[in-house]
C-alpha positions in Angstrom: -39.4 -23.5 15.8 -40.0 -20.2 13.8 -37.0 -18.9 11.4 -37.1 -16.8 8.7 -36.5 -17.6 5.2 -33.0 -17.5 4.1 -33.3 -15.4 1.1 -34.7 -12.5 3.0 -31.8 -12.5 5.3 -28.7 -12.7 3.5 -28.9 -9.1 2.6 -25.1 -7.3 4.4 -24.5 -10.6 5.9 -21.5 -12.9 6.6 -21.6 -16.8 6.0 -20.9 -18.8 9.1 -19.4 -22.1 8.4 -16.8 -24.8 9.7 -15.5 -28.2 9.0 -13.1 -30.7 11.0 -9.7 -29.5 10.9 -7.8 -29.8 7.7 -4.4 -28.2 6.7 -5.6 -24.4 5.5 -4.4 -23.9 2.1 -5.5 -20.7 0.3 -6.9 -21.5 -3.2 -5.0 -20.3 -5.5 -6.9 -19.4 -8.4 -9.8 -18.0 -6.4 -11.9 -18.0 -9.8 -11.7 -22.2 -10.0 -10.8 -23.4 -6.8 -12.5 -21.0 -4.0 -16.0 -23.5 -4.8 -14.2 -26.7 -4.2 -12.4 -25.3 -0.9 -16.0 -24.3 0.6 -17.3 -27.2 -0.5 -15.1 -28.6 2.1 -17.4 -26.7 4.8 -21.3 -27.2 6.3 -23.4 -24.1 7.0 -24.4 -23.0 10.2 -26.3 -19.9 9.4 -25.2 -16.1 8.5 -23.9 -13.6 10.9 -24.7 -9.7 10.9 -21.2 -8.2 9.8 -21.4 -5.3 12.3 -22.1 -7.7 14.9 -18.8 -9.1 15.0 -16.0 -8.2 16.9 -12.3 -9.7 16.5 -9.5 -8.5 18.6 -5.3 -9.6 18.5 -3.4 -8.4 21.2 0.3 -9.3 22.4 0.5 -11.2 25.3 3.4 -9.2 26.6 6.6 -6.9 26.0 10.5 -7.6 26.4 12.7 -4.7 26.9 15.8 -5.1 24.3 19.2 -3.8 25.0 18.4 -0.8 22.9 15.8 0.2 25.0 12.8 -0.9 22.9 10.2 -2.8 24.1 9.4 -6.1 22.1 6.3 -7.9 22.1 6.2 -11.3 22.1 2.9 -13.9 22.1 -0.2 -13.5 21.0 -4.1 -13.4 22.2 -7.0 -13.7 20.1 -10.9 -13.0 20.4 -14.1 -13.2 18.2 -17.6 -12.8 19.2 -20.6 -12.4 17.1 -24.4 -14.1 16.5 -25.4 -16.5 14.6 -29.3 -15.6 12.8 -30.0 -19.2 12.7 -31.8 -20.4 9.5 -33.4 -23.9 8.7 -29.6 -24.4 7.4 -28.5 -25.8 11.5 -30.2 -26.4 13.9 -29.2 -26.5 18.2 -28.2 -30.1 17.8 -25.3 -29.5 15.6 -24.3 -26.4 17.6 -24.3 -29.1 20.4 -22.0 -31.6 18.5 -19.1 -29.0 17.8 -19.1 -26.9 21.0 -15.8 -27.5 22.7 -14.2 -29.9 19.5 -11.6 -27.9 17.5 -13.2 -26.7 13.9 -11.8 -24.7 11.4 -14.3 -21.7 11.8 -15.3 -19.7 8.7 -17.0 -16.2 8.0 -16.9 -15.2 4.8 -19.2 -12.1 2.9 -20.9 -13.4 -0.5 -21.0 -9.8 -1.6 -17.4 -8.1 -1.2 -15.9 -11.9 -1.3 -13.8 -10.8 2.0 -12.8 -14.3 3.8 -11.9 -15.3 7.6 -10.5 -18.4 8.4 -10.0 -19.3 11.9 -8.0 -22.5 11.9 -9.0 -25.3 14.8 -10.9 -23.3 17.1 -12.7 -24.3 20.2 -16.1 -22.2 19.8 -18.9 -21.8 22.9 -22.1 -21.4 21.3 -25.3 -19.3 23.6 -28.7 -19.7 22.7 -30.9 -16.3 22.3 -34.4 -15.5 21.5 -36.8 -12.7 20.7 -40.2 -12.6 19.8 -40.0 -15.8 18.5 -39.3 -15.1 14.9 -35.5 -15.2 14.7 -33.7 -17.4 16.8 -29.8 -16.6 17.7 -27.0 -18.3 18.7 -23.8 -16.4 19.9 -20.7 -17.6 19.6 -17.7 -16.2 21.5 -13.9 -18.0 20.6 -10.7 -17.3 22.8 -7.6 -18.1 21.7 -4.1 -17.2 24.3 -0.2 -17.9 23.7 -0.8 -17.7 20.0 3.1 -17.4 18.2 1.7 -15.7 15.3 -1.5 -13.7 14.6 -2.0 -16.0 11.6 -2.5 -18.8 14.3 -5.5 -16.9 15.3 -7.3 -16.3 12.2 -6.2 -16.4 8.7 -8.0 -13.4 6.2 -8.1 -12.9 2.4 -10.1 -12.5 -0.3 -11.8 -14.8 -3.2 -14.8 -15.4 -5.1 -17.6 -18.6 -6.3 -17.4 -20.0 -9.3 -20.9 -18.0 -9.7 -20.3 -14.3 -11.3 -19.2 -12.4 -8.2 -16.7 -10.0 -8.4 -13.2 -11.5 -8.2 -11.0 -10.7 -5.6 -7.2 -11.5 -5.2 -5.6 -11.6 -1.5 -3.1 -9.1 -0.8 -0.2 -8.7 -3.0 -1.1 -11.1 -5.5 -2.1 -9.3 -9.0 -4.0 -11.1 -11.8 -2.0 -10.6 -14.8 -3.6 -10.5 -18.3 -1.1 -9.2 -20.5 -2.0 -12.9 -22.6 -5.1 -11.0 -23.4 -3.2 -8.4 -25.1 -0.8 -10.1 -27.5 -0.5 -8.6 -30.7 -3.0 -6.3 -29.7 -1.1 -3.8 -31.6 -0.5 -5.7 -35.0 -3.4 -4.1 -36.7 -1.0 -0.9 -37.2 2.0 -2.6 -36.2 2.3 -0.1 -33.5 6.0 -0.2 -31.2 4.7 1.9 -28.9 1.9 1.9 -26.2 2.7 5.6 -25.6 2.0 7.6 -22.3 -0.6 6.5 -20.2 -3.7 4.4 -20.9 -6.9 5.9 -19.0 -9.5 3.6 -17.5 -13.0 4.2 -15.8 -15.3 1.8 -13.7 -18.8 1.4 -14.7 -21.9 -0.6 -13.0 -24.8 -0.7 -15.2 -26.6 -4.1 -16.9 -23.1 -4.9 -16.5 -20.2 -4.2 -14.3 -16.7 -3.9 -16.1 -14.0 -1.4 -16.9 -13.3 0.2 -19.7 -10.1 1.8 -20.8 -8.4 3.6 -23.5 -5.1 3.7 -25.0 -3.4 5.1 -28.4 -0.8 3.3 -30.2 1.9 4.6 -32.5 5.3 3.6 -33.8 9.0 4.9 -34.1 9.4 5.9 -37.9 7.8 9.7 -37.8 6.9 9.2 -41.4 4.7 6.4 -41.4 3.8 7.1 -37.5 -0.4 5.8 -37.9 -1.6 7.2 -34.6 -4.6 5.3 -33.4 -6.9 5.0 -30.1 -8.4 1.6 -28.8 -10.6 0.9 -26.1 -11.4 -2.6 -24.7 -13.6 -3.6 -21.5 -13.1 -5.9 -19.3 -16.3 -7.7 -17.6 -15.9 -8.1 -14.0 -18.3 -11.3 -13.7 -16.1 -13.4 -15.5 -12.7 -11.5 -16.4 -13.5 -11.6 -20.4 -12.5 -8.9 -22.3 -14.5 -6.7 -25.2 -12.5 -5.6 -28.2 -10.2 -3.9 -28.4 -11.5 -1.9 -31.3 -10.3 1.1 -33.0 -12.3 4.6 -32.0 -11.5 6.7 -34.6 -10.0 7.8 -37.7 -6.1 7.1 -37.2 -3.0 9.4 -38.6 -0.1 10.1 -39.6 1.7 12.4 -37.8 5.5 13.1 -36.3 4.8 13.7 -32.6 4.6 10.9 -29.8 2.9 13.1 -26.6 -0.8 12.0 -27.1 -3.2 10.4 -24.3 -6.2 9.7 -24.3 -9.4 9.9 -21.7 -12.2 8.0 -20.9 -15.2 8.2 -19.0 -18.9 6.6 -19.1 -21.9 9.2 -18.8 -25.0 8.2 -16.5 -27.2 6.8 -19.6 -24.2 4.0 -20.1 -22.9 5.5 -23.4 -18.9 5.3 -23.2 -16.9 8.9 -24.4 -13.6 9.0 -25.8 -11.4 12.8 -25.7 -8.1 12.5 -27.5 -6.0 14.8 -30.1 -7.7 15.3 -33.0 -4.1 15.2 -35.1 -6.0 17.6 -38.1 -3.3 17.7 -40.9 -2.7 21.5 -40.1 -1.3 20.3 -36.7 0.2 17.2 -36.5 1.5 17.3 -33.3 0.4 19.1 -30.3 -2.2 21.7 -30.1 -4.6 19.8 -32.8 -7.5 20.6 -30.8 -9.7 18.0 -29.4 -11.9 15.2 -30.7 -14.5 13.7 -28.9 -16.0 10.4 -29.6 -19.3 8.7 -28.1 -20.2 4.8 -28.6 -23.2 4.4 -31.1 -24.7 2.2 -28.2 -24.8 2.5 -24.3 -22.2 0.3 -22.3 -21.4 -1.5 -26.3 -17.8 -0.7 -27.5 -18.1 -3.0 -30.5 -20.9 -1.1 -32.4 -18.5 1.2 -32.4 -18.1 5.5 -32.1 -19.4 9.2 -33.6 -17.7 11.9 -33.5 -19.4 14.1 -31.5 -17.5 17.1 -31.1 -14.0 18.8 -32.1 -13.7 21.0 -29.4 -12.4 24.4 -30.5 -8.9 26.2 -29.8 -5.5 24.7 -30.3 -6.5 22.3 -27.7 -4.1 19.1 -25.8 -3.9 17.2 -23.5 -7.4 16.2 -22.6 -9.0 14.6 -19.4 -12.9 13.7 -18.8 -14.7 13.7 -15.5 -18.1 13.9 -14.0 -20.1 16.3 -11.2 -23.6 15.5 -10.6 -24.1 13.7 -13.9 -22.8 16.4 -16.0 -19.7 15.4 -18.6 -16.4 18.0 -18.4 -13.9 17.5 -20.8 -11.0 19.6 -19.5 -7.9 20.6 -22.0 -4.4 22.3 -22.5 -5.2 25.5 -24.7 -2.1 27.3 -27.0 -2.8 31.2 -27.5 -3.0 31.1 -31.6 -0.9 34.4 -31.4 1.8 33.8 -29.1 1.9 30.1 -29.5 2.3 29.6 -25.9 -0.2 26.9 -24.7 -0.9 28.9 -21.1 -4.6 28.2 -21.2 -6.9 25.6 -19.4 -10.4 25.6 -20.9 -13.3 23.0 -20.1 -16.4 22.6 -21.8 -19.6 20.6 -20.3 -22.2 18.3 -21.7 -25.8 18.3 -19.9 -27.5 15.3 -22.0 -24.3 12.7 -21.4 -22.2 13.5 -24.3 -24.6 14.0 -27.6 -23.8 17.7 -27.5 -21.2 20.1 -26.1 -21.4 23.6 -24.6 -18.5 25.9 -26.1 -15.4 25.4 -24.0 -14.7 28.3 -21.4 -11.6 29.1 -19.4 -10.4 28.4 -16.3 -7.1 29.7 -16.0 -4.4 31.5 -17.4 -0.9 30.5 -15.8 1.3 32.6 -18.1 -0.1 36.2 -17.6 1.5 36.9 -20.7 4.9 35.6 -20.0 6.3 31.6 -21.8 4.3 30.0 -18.9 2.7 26.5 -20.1 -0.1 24.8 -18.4 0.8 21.3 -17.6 0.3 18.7 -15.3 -3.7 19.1 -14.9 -5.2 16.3 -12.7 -8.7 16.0 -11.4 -9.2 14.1 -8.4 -12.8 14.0 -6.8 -16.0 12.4 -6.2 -19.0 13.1 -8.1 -20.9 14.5 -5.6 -18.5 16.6 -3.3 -15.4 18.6 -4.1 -13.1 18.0 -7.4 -9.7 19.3 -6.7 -7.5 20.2 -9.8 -3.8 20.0 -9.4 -1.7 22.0 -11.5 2.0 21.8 -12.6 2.8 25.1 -15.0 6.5 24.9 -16.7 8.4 28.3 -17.4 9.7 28.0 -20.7 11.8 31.1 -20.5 14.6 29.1 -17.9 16.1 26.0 -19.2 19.1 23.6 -18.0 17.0 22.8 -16.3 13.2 24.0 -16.9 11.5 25.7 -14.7 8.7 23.7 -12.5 8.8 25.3 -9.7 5.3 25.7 -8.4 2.5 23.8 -7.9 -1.3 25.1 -8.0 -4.4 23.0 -6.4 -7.7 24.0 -6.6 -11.2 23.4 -6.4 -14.9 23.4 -7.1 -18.5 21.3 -6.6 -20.0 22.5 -9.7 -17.4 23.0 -12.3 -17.4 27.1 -12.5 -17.0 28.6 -9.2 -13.3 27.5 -7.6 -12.5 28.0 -4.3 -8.8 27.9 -2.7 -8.6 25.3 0.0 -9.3 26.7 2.8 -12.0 28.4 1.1 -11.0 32.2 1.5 -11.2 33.1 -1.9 -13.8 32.1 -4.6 -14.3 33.4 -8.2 -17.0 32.1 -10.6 -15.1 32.0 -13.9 -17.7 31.9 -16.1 -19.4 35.1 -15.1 -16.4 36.5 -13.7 -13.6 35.8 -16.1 -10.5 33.1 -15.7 -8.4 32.6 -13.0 -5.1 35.4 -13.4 -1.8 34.4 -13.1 -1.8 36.8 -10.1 -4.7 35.2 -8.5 -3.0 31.7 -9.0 0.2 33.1 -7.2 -1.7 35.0 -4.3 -4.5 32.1 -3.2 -3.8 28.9 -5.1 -0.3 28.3 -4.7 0.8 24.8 -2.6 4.4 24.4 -3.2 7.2 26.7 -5.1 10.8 26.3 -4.9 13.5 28.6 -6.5 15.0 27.7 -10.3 17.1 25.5 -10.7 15.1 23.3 -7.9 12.1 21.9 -9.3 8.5 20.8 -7.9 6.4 17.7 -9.3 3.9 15.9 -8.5 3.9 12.1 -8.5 0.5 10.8 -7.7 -2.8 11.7 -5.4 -5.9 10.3 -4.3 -8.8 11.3 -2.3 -9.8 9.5 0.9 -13.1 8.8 2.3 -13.8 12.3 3.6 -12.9 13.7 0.7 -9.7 14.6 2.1 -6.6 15.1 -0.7 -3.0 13.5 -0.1 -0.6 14.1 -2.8 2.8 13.0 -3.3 5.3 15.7 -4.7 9.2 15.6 -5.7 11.7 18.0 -5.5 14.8 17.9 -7.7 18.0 19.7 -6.2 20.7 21.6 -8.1 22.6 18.6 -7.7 20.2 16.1 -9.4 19.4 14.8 -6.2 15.9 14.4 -4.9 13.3 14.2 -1.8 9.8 12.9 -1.8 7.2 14.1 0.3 3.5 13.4 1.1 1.5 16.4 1.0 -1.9 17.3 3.0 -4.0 20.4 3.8 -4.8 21.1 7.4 -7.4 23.2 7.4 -5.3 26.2 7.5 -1.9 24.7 6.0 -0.2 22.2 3.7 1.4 19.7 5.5 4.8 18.5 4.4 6.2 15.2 5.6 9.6 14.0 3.9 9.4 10.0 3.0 12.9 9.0 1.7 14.8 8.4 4.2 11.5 6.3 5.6 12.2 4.0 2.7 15.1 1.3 2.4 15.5 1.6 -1.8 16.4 3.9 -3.9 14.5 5.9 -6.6 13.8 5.7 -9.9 12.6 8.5 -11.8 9.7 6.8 -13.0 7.1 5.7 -11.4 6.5 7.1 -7.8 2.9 6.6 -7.4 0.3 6.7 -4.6 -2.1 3.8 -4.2 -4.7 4.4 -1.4 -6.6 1.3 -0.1 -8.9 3.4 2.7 -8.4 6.8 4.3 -5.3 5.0 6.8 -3.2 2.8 4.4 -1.4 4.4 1.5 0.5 2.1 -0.9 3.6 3.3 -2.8 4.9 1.9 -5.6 8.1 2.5 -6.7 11.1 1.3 -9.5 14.3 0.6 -8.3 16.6 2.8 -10.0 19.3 -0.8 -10.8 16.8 -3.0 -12.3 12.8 -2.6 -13.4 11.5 -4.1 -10.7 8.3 -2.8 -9.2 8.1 -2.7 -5.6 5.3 -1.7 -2.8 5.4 0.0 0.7 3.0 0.6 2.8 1.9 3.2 5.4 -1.1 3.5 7.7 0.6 6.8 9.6 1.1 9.0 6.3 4.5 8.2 6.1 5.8 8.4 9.6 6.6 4.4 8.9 6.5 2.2 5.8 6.4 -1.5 5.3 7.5 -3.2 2.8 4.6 -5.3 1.1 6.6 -7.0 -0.9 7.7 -7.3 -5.0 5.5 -7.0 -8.2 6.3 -10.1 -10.2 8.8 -10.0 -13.5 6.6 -9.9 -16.4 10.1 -10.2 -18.9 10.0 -6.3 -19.4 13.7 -6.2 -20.7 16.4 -4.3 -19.5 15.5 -1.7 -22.2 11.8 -0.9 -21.9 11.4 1.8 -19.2 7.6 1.4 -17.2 5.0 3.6 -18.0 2.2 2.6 -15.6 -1.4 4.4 -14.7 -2.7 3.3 -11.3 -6.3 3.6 -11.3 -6.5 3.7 -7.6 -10.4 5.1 -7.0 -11.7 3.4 -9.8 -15.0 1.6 -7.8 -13.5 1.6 -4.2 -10.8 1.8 -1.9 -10.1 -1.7 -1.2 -9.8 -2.5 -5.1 -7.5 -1.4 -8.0 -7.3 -1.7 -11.7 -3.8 -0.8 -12.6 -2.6 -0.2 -16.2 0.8 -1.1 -16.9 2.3 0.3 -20.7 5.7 -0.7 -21.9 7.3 1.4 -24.6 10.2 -0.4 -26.0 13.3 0.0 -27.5 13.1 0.8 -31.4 12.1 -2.6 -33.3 10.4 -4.2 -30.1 6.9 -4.8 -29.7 5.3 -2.7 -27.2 3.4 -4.2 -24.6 0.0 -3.5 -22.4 -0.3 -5.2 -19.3 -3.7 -4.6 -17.3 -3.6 -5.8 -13.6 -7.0 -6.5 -11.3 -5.6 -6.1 -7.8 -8.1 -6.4 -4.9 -8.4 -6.7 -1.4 -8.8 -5.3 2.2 -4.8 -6.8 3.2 
């Protein structure tokens, strides 16, 4: 009997597996106990994963008095083949055809389980050429009550370095990791949001950024961590302080964080010079002394000129943006976005340019820039300018989206207009207005964005708010057409009501968007789901109490596209009442469900 070698064919391949039938029980601390529950199991070879096919179907449909049809029952499917290995042989297919098992395929690589309790499997017998011999399986299973009868999926991971993954809505919580993290300055505050970036190199792990600071403005040290937190075995590096720290009277610093192509880790935050010790300091950037090593620790590399805030990092084609707020030094009005590039992964820095002026001369300021993108296809830039010359309440009232492949020429969406800014000058206010413009309402209504991601096409779906004269407000997901933005209203779609922070997109593949949402009575995180872009939600359940207090409002950062769309590293910062301790809580959530 010819078979080939396992280790040549486990390559995009599922376990198959079974055992007698025991009570299922999902492990729950996948890291620990996922070893000892397959343990429980004997191997009958590996499957090819798109070679299986799994179908639930209701049996049938009741018509309710409302006039609604109800499904009731359940029918179930699977098919696939087995590439049998010395692991089995025909005899034990033999001894378990038609005898319940508990059935198992389960993918070493993305850790993605499924469990189909006590079924009665028919096994086929295939071969070709002799090398490889098959065995297909087929498994039917009819008046099932629940689709869980059927088969049973989550996620989990060996005891052997592969990358943890938690089923569902269950979130690995290690705020442990982080007490007293910010005794070193005896910081009360972990102040607007932390950043985080995904990196695989000699190691996979995420690294991420946050700045500390504390209540009384005239002791207020200012000063920007980074830890990293390996993937193989959830151990965290550092934290350790970046940079010089300051002194300084202003709390509206964040910083950003990105890891360039050679591994080295960069660092953009205020610079806080002692000319300007709040906003508009300019912007220092900081480089580890050693690729994918925070604890050697960081140069400066560059203090990026103008009265620069507000920083963000990103990446096209290996090349390193850092993109900034920019405050005219005559007029003092901070209309300008300016990015500067790096061609050798951070060691040196072109002179920034701009990209746009929102003001055109009148108390415009640019904020609310947000990248969203993939390396290698379009960045879109979102844009939220406030009019400073209307107050009670201030004037956000339109919304700008643009965006580019290489970081210089930016197109509108549908790609009618294009300008190359760096031979051709910024972006005008006028040209914002005219082809960049996604959403505008009319002072005292006001426009915000409250989250975005880009799907697997590279397709953008924001979420945006509007606030009424009346305080009252209406969310909406957002998405271009091809010739239009599309504008579907969500509130009345969900069963809760709003907080004002956080509203925030979380997008698992280019069909489920998760919401998360605060409750606006207690501070209580929440989830809802959509595969339809908001036409219906579900409600996926409730994040757990992590003893925030009544009096700490949420401050959270999802990282939602981090490494893919069926994983998220979300970054949750607490900023207390004055004389509590603030808090950091970092959360590894995972998983296809």
């Amino acid at each position: 009997m010819s078979r080939r070698d396992l280790s040549r064919i486990k390559r995009r391949l599922y376990r198959v597996l079974f055992r007698d039938p025991q009570k299922f029980s999902e492990p729950t601390d996948p890291r620990i106990d996922f070893d000892t529950w397959l343990a429980t199991f004997s191997e009958l070879g590996y499957c090819e994963a798109g070679g299986i096919s799994s179908k639930i179907e209701p049996v049938g449909n009741v018509l309710l008095d409302n006039g609604k049809n109800k499904s009731y029952g359940f029918k179930g499917t699977l098919s696939g083949t087995i590439i049998q290995t010395e692991i089995s042989d025909f005899e034990t297919f033999a001894a378990i055809e038609n005898v319940e098992i508990d059935f198992l395929l389960y993918d070493e690589k993305s850790g993605f389980a499924i469990f189909f309790p006590k079924a009665l499997v028919d096994f086929k017998e295939e071969a070709k050429g002799g090398e490889i011999e098959k065995v297909a399986f087929e498994y039917q299973g009819e008046n099932l009550a629940s689709k869980e009868s059927f088969r049973i999926r989550f996620n989990a991971q060996t005891g052997a370095g592969g990358i943890p993954l938690w089923f569902d809505s269950n979130v690995q919580n290690f705020s442990d990791m982080f007490t007293g993290i910010g005794s070193p300055v005896q910081s009360t505050h972990f102040y607007h949001q932390p950043e985080a970036y995904y990196f695989k190199g000699s190691s996979e792990r995420i690294y991420f950024a946050f700045i500390t600071d504390s209540d009384n403005p005239n002791t207020n040290i200012t000063t920007c961590y980074v830890a990293a937190l390996n993937l193989s075995d959830l151990s965290l590096i550092g934290p350790v302080d970046v940079g010089p720290s300051k002194v300084y009277a202003e709390q509206h610093h964040q910083p950003a964080i990105i890891v360039a192509d050679d591994g080295h880790i960069l660092v953009a935050y205020d610079q806080l010079n002692d000319a300007e010790t709040g906003h508009n300091g300019g912007i220092r950037i900081m480089r580890s002394n050693n690729p994918e090593d925070i604890s050697n620790g960081f140069t400066q590399i560059k203090v990026l000129e103008g009265e620069g805030s507000y920083p963000y990092l990103f990446k096209k084609n290996g090349i390193l943006y850092c993109g900034f707020r920019e405050r005219d030094s005559l007029s003092l009005i901070p209309r300008w976005v300016r990015w500067a590039k790096s061609t050798d992964h951070g060691q040196t820095w072109e002179s920034a340019f701009r990209i746009m002026d929102v003001g055109g001369g009148d108390n415009i300021w640019a904020y609310g820039t947000r990248p969203w993108g993939k390396e290698n296809d379009w960045l879109y830039i979102l844009m939220m300018p406030e009019d400073r010359s209307l107050s009670n309440p201030t004037g956000r009232y339109v919304l700008y989206v643009l965006k580019t492949r290489d970081g210089e020429t930016f197109y509108n969406m549908d790609e009618s207009f294009k300008k190359d800014v760096k031979t051709n000058g910024y972006l005008t206010k006028a040209e914002l207005d005219t082809y960049f413009e996604m959403e505008r309402v009319t002072h005292p209504v006001r426009v915000y964005h409250q989250g975005g991601y880009v799907t697997r096409s590279n397709e953008l779906i924001l979420m945006t708010r509007i606030i009424f004269e009346d305080s009252s407000s209406k969310y909406y997901l957002q998405w271009f057409d091809g010739k239009h933005w599309v504008k579907r209203e969500i509130d009345n779609k969900l069963n809760v009501a709003w907080a004002y922070f956080p509203h925030i997109i979380i997008a698992h593949d280019m069909n489920n968007i998760d919401l998360i949402l605060r409750k606006d009575d207690d501070k209580t995180l929440h989830r809802f789901r959509t595969t339809d872009r908001g036409l219906t939600w579900t409600y996926k359940g409730q994040w757990p109490d992590l003893g925030w207090g009544t009096d700490s409002p949420i401050y959270p950062n999802p990282q939602s596209n981090i490494y893919d769309y069926n994983r998220l590293f979300y970054l949750l910062s607490i900023r207390p009442a004055s004389g509590s301790i603030g808090k950091l809580y970092a959360y590894l959530w995972q998983g296809v469900e």
